[in-house]
C-alpha positions as CSV (number, residue, x, y, z in Angstrom):
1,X,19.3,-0.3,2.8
2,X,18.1,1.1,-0.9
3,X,15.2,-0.1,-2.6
4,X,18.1,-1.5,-4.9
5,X,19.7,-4.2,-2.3
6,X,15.8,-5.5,-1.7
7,X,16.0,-8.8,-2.8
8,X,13.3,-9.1,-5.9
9,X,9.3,-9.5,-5.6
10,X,10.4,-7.8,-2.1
11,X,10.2,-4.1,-2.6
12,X,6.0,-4.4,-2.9
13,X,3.9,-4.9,0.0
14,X,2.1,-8.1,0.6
15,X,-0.6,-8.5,3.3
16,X,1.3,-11.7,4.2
17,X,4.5,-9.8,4.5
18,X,2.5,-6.8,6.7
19,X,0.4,-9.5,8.8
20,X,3.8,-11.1,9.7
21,X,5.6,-7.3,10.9
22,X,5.6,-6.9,14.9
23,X,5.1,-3.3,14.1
24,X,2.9,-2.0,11.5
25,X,3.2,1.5,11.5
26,X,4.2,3.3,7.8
27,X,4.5,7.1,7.1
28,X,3.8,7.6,3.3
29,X,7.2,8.8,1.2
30,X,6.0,8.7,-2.3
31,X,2.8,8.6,-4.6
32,X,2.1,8.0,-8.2
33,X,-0.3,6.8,-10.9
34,X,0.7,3.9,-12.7
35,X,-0.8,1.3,-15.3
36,X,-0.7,-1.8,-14.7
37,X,-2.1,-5.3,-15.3
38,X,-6.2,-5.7,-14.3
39,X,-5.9,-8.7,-12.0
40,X,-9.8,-9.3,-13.2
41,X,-9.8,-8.9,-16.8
42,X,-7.1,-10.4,-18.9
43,X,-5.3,-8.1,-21.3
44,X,-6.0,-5.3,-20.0
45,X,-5.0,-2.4,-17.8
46,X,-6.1,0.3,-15.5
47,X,-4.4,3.2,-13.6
48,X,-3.7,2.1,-10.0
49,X,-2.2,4.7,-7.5
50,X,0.9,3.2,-5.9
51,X,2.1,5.0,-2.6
52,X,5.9,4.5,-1.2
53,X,5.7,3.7,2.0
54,X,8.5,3.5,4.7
55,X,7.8,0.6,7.4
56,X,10.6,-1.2,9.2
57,X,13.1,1.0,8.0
58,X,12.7,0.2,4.4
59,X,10.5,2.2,1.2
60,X,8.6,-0.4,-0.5
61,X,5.5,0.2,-2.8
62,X,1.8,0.1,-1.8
63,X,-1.1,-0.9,-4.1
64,X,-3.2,0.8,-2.0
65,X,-7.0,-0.1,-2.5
66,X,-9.6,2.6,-2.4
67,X,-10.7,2.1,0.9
68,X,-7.5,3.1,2.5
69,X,-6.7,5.5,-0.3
70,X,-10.2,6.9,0.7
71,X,-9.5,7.0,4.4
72,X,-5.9,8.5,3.6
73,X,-7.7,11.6,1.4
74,X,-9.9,12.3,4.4
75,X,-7.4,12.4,7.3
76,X,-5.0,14.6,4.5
77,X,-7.4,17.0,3.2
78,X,-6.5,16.4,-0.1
79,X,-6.8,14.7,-3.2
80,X,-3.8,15.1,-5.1
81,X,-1.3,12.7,-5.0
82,X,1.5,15.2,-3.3
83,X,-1.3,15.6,-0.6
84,X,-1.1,11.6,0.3
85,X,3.0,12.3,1.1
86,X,3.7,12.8,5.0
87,X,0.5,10.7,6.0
88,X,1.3,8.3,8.7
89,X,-0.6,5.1,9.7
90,X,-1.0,2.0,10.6
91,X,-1.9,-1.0,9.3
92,X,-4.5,-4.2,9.8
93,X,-4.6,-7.1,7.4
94,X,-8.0,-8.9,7.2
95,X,-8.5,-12.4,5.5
96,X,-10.6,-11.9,2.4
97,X,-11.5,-13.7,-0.8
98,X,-9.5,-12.3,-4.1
99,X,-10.4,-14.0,-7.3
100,X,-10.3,-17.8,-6.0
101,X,-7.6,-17.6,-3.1
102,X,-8.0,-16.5,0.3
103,X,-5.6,-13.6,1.7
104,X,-4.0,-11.5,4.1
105,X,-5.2,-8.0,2.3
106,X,-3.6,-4.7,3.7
107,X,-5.7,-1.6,5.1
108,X,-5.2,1.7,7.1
109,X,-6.2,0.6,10.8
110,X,-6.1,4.8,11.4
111,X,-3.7,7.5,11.9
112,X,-0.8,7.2,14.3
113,X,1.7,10.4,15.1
């Protein structure tokens, strides 16, 4: 199945959607720097890197946060975003505060072959 026949607001990782998967394991497809909305100041925007991730047989998009872009770097050697491509992992989600809500928010549990 293509990105194109995912049904809308489904082709982005949520850590509901990843804390529900029997299996968790992803390989990373695709990176990119993107700007989008700041979630914490209204108006505005930042550059966010966005990695394409494969997990359960589909490629949906990753707004990774820094920690698990950090850990990525690391275990690649490499801090350019074609260095990030080929990394495989799995991940956790852990319950945390974001703005006023309580969620499921994603995070590289480690390296997996």
């Amino acid at each position: 199945m293509g990105k194109d026949e995912l049904i809308a607001g489904y082709d982005r990782l949520t850590g509901a959607f990843v804390s529900a998967l029997e299996s968790k394991k992803f390989v990373v497809v695709g990176a990119e720097n993107r700007e989008v909305k700041d979630l914490n100041r209204e108006g505005k925007t930042k550059i966010k890197c966005i990695l394409t991730v494969e997990i359960s047989g589909e490629q949906m998009e990753w707004f990774a946060n820094k920690t698990s872009l950090d850990y990525i770097t690391k275990a690649q050697k490499g801090f350019k975003l074609k260095d990030l491509i080929g990394f495989k992992g799995e991940f956790v989600t852990v319950k945390q505060q974001v703005g006023k809500d309580m969620r499921d928010v994603i995070y590289v549990k480690g390296a997996v072959e």
